[in-house]
Structures are given as C-alpha cells and as structure tokens.
C-alpha positions in Angstrom: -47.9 208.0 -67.1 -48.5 204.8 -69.0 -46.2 204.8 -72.3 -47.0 201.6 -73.6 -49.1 202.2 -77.5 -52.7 201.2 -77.6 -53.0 198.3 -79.8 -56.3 198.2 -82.0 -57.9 200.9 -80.0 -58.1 198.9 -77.0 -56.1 199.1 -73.4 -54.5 195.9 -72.9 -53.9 194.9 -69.6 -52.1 191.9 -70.2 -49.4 193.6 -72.8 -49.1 196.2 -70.4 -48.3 193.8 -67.4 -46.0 192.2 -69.9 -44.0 195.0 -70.0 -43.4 195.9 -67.0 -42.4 192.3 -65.8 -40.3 192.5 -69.4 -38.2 195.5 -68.2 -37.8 195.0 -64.4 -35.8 192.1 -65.6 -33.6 193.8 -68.6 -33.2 196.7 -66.0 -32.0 194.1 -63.5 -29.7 192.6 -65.6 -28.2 195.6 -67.1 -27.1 196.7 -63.6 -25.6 193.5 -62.4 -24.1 192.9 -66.1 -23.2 196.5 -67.3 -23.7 198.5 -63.5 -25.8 200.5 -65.8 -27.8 203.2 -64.6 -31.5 202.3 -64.1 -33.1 205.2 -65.4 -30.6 204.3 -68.8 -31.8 200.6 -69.1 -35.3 201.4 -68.4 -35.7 204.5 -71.0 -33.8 202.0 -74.0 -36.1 199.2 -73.3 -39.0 200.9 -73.2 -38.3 202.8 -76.7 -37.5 199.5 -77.5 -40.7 197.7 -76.5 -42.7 200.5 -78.2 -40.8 200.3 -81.4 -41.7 197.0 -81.3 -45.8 197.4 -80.6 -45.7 199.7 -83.3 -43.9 197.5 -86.2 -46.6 194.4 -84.9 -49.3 196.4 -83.9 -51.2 194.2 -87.1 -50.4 190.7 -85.5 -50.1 191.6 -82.0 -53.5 190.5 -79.5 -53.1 189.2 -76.0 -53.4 185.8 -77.0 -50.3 185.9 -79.0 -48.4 187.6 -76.6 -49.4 185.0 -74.1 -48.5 182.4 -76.0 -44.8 183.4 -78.0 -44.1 185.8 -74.4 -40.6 183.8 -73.9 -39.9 184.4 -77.5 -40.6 188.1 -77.6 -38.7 189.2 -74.1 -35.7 187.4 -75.6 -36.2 189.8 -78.9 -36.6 193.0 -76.9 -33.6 191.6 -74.7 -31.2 191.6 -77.7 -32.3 194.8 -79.6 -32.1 196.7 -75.8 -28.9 195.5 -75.4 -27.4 196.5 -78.2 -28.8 199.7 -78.2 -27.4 199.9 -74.4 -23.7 199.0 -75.1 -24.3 202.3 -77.8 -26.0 204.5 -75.0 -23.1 203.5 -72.6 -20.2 204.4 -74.5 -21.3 207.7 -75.8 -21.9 208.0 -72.0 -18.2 207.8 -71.6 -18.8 204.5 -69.2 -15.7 202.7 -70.1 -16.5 200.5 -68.3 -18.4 198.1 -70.3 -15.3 198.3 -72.4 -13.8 195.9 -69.8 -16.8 193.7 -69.8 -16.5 193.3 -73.4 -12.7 192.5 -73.2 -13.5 189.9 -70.5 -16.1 188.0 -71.7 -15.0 187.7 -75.1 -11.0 187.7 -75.0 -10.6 183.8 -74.7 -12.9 183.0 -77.8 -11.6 185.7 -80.0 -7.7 184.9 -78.9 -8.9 180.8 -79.7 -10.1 182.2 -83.3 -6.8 183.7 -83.9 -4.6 180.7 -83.2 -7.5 178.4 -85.0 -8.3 180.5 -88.4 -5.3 182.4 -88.3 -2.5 180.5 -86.9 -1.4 183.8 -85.1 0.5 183.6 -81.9 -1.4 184.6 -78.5 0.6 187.1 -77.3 -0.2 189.1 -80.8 -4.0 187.9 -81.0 -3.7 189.9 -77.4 -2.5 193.0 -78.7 -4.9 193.0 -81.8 -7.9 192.2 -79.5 -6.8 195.2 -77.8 -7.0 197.1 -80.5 -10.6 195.9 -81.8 -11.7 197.3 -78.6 -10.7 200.4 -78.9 -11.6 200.8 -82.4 -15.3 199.8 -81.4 -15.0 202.3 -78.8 -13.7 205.1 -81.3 -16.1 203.9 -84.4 -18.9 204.6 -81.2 -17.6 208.1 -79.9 -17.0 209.3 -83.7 -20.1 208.7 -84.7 -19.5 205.7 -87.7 -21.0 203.0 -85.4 -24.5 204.9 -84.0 -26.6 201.2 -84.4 -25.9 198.2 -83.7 -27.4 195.6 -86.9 -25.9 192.6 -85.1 -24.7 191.2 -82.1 -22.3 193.2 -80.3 -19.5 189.9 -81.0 -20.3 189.6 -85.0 -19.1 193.3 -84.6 -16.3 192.9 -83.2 -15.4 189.6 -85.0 -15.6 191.5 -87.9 -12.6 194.4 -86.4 -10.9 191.5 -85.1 -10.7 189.6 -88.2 -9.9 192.3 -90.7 -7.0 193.9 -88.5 -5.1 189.8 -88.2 -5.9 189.9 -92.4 -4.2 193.6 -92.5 -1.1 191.9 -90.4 -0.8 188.9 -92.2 -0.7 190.7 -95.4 1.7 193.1 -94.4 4.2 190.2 -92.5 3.9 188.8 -95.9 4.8 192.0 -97.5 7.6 192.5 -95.8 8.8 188.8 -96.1 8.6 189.5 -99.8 10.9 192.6 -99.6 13.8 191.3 -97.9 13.7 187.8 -100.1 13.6 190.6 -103.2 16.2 192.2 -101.7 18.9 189.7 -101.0 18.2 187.4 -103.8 20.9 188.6 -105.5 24.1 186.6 -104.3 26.7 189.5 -104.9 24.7 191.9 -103.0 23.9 189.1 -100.0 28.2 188.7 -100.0 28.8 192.2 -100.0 26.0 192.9 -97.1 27.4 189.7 -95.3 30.7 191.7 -95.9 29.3 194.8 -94.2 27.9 193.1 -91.5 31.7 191.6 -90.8 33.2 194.7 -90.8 30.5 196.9 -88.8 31.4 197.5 -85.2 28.2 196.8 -82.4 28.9 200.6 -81.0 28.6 201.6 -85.3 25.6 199.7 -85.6 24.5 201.1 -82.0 24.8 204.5 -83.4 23.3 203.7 -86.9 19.8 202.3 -84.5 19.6 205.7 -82.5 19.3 207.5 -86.1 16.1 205.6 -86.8 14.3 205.5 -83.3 12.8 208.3 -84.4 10.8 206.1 -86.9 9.2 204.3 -83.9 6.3 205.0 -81.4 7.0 205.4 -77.8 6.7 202.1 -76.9 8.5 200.6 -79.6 11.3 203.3 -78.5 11.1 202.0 -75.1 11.8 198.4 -75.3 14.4 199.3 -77.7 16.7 201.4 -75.6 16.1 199.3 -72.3 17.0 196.2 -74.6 19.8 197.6 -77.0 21.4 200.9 -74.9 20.3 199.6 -71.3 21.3 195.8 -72.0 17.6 194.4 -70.2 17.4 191.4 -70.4 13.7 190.7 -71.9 12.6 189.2 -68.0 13.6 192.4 -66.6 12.0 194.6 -69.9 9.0 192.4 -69.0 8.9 194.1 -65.4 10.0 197.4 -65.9 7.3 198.2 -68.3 4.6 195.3 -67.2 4.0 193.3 -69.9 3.3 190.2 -67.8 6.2 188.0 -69.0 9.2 188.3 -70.8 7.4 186.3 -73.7 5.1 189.0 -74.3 8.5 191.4 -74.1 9.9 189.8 -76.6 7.3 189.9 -79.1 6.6 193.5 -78.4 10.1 193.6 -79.7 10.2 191.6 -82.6 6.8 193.9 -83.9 9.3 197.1 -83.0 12.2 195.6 -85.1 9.5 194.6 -87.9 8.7 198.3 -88.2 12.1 198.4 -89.0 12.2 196.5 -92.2 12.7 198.9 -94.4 15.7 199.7 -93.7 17.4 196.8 -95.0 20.9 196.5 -93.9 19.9 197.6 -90.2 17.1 194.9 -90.4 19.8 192.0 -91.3 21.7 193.1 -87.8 18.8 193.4 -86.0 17.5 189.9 -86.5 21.3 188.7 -85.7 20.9 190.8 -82.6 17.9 189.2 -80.9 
C-alpha cells in the first residue's frame, strides 16, 4: 500500500520513485552502520519523508524535487538518523552505544586536552560517562528527540561533566590551601605526620574505605593492603596500563580530601 501523501491532489510518480530510491539507501546504510533492523530503518524514514511532504506540501512539485533531490535525501538522512539512534536505544540495542564511543572517542578526547587541558586517561573516563548518560537521558525518557546532531549532544554532556571536574579539583585545591595556610597548624600536622606509624595510618585508611565506590575500594586495597605495584593493579583489574592505574588512583584518593590529615599522607604515599 502506497504511503507516500498526495501532493496538490495529484499522484506523483516521480516523488514517489524518489522515495523509494531515498530509503533503499538510508535502509542500507543503517544496517551496515548501525546493523539496524530493516523493518526499523524503513518505518523511521518513511514517517520521516511524510513528515516532510506534509510541512512542504506548498513548495513541493516534481520539478523542485528534481532539481534540489541531492539536497533533500541529505535532509531526510539527518532527521532519520537521529530519530534512529532514539528508536535503537529504547530498543535496548546497545550496540550503537559502541558505534558512538568509536567513531567519536578520538575527537572528543582531542577537545579535552585542547579546550580543557585535561589529561587523556581522564577525558577517557568522562567520555565514558557521557555515553552512558546519553544512553540513561534515552531510556528515562528526558531525551525522546533529537534537535541536533547526535555529536552537539553529546559535546554538550561531554563538556559540562570536564566543567563539573574542573570546578570541583578547584574546589578542593581551595580547601586544603585554606586549610594549611596557617603555619602553626601546617607544624603541628607535619608533627603528626612524624609521629604516625604506616600500620596507624594503615588502619586510619580502612575506617574511611567505606566512603569509596567499589572500584575506588579496589585499587586501594590491592595498592595500600596488597602492596601492587600500579603495573600489576593495571592487570589484575584491566585498565590497560599502569598509567591509567594510577590515575584511577589519584581520582580515588581525591575523593578522599576531605578528610584532611589522611589526605596529606596519602599524597606522601603515592
């Protein structure tokens, strides 16, 4: 049954074959792209194309199809795709997650060291984390449209969560200079530090741990009660390299800033 709107009460044969060539390409290429279902491609572009006769039905006439057709298949493209990714998700296809990560992880890791001056092994975990909080803003129902490009979304995640970090490194900067600006408390902590045995300050750790997340926990004991060295923290719980161990840690012992004395040893201790 032919879907395609009449435009000006007339059957156009040349729209029609427009379409058809229009979607057996998008369908195409969302399989080899997304390895979407068929059916799924073919069923978005077509609400697509007729949302689009609809909004031109005024303008549109063979002729100007003809002539702009290049123009207009890379219009229905764009809106299809992004109403795709949307379909695919709430599909539970996570799939297309990993396509996302793939094709955009250099450039938005490259944005982070260039805008933001942040270190790749953390623009890694953040990108990470803009994933999945595309994926959750999908599934939850806050993102149900895309407005823009599926990228400008998720440069916007990407680029709020490294301002949230740098504000709170900065944060935390401030409250350890505000707390040891004071020279007779720096002497008497320096004092402290002297005098505290590693098995004390050992002990002192495993009464905060409870303050950290699983992982955080993990590289912790392996590195503190364990004695890993960060190569072999690195392999036990694949993080690649013991670079990216190592500033798994340092995040973990951030968390810990707080607590002000611990913190001092803790930074002695990596």
């Amino acid at each position: 049954m032919n879907t395609i709107p009449v435009i000006n009460n007339k059957d156009s044969t040349v729209i029609t074959q427009f379409h058809e060539r229009f979607s057996t390409e998008f369908i195409k290429w969302a399989y080899n792209t997304y390895s979407c279902p068929k059916t799924l491609a073919k069923s978005t572009f077509d609400a697509t194309f007729n949302t689009y006769l609809l909004e031109e039905a005024a303008s549109l006439t063979d002729t100007y199809f003809i002539e702009n057709s290049e123009a207009i298949q890379q219009h229905l493209h764009k809106i299809s795709n992004r109403k795709l990714i949307i379909q695919i998700v709430k599909k539970g296809d996570e799939r297309i997650l990993s396509y996302l990560y793939k094709v955009h992880r250099n450039k938005f890791l490259y944005r982070a060291k260039q805008r933001f001056a942040v270190p790749i092994e953390e623009a890694e975990d953040v990108f990470q984390e803009t994933i999945i909080a595309f994926h959750n803003n999908i599934l939850s129902g806050k993102l149900n449209k895309l407005t823009v490009d599926v990228e400008w979304y998720l440069c916007k995640i990407f680029d709020n969560k490294l301002l949230n970090q740098k504000t709170k490194q900065k944060n935390q900067e401030k409250l350890l200079d505000n707390i040891y600006q004071n020279n007779q408390e720096q002497q008497a902590f320096n004092t402290y530090e002297k005098n505290m045995e590693k098995e004390q300050f050992v002990e002192a750790i495993q009464l905060i741990m409870r303050e950290l997340d699983d992982s955080c926990k993990e590289v912790l004991r392996l590195y503190y009660f364990k004695q890993y060295s960060m190569e072999a923290i690195a392999d036990e719980l694949n993080y690649g390299n013991a670079r990216v161990a190592t500033t798994k840690k340092s995040k973990c012992l951030r968390k810990l800033a707080g607590k002000a004395e611990l913190i001092r040893k803790l930074k002695k201790l990596r």
